[in-house]
N, C-alpha and C positions, 0 to 999 in steps of 0.2 A: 422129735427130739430137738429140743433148743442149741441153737448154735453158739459155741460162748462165745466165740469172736464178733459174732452180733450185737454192734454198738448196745441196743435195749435191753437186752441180758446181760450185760457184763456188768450192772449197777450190784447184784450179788454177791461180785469178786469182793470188794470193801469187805462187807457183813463175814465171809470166809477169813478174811485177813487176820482179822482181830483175834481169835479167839489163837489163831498160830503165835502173833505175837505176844499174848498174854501170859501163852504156857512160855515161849522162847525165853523171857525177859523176868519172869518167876521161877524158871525151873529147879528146882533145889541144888545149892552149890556147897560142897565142903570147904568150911575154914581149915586151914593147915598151920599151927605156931613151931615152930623149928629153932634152935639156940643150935650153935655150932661156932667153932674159933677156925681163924685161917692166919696162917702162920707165914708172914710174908719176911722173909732173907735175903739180903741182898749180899750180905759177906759171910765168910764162914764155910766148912766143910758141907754144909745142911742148905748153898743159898739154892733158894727156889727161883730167884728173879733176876735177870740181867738187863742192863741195857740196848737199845739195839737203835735208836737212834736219839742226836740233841747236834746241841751248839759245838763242842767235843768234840763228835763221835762218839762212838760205845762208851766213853771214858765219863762222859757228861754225868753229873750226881740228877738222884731224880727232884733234885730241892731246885733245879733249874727250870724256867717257863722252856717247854717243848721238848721237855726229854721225853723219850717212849720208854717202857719196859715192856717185858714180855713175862707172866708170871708162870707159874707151875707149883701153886701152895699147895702142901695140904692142909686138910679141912680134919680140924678134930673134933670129939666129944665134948673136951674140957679145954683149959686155959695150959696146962701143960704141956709141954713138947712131947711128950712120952706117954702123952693121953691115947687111946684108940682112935686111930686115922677111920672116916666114915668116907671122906674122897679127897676130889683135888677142887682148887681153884686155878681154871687157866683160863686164858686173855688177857689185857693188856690194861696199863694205864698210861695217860701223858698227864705232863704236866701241864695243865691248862691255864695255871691263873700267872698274871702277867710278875706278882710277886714271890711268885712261886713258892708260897702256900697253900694251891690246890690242885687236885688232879681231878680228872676225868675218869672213872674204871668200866671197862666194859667186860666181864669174865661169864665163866659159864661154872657153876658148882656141880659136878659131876659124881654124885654119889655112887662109892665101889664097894660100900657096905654098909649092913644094918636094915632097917624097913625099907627104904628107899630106892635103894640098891640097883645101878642102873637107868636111875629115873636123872632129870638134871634143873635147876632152875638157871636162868637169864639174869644178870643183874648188869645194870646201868643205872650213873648215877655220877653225881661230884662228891667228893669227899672233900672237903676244907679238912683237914686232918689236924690242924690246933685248935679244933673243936672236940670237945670230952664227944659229943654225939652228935652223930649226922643220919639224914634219909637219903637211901636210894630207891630204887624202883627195881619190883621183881615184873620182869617184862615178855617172859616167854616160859616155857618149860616142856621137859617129854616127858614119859613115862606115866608116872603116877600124878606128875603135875601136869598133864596134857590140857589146856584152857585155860592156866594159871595167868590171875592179876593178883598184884600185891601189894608188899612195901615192907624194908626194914628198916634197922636202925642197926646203925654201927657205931659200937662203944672202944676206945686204944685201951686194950687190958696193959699193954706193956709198949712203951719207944722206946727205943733205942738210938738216938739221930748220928749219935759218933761214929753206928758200928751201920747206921741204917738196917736195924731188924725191928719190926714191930708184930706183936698179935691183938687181930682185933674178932670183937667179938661180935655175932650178927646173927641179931633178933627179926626173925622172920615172919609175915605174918600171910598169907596167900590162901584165894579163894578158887575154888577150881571142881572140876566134875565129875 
């Protein structure tokens, strides 16, 4: 019997590789498209988001460079408040851009109903938020999205800047196994 650790044999490992990496690198992947609204509040009996740190204190608006929030949206069907809640969005955003026109969002979309149910996607990404449409990155996921890569687009269905409530809408597009 051939030793494989035996420099002369081991020229078969290559020829073995290939055919792992060909199935690895092809394996069949399901596309996933998802539309969904997350309803971000900062005032109001309904706010889902607060402050928690900036220039301020808690007090700081998030239209300021280096304010933090901490979110807890929910995530609905439609563009209505009164739409079927499907989960939440929690995690955070800062305000990252020096004119404080952008944030940075890091959240987790935790779906607690419907197909999904239990499952979660990752989302990271900058928002320029006076932009009609912006990409982020779907960057991790559990459940039924377990090996998930993606990308969306995030459309402002509604601003509100006086009152600080917006719902935005987020077109999902993720590949996964």
């Amino acid at each position: 019997m051939p030793n494989l650790f035996n420099f002369p044999s081991t020229s078969f490992l290559p020829l073995l590789a290939l055919p792992i990496l060909y199935w690895a690198f092809n394996f069949p992947r399901r596309q996933t498209k998802l539309t969904f609204y997350v309803h971000d509040y900062l005032t109001g009996e309904d706010a889902s988001a607060v402050t928690v740190a900036g220039k301020d204190g808690h007090t700081t608006s998030i239209l300021h460079f280096g304010t933090l929030l901490a979110v807890d949206d929910p995530v609905t069907q439609g563009p209505d408040p009164n739409s079927k809640e499907i989960g939440r969005a929690q995690g955070m955003y800062i305000n990252s851009q020096l004119d404080g026109k952008g944030l940075h969002l890091v959240f987790s979309v935790i779906f607690t109903d419907g197909a999904y149910k239990g499952s979660t996607l990752e989302i990271q990404g900058a928002d320029l938020f006076a932009m009609k449409e912006r990409e982020f990155s779907v960057v991790s996921g559990t459940g039924y999205f377990r090996f998930v890569k993606g990308y969306g687009i995030m459309t402002t269905e509604m601003l509100d800047i006086p009152n600080l409530r917006a719902i935005l809408k987020l077109d999902i597009t993720v590949k996964h196994f």
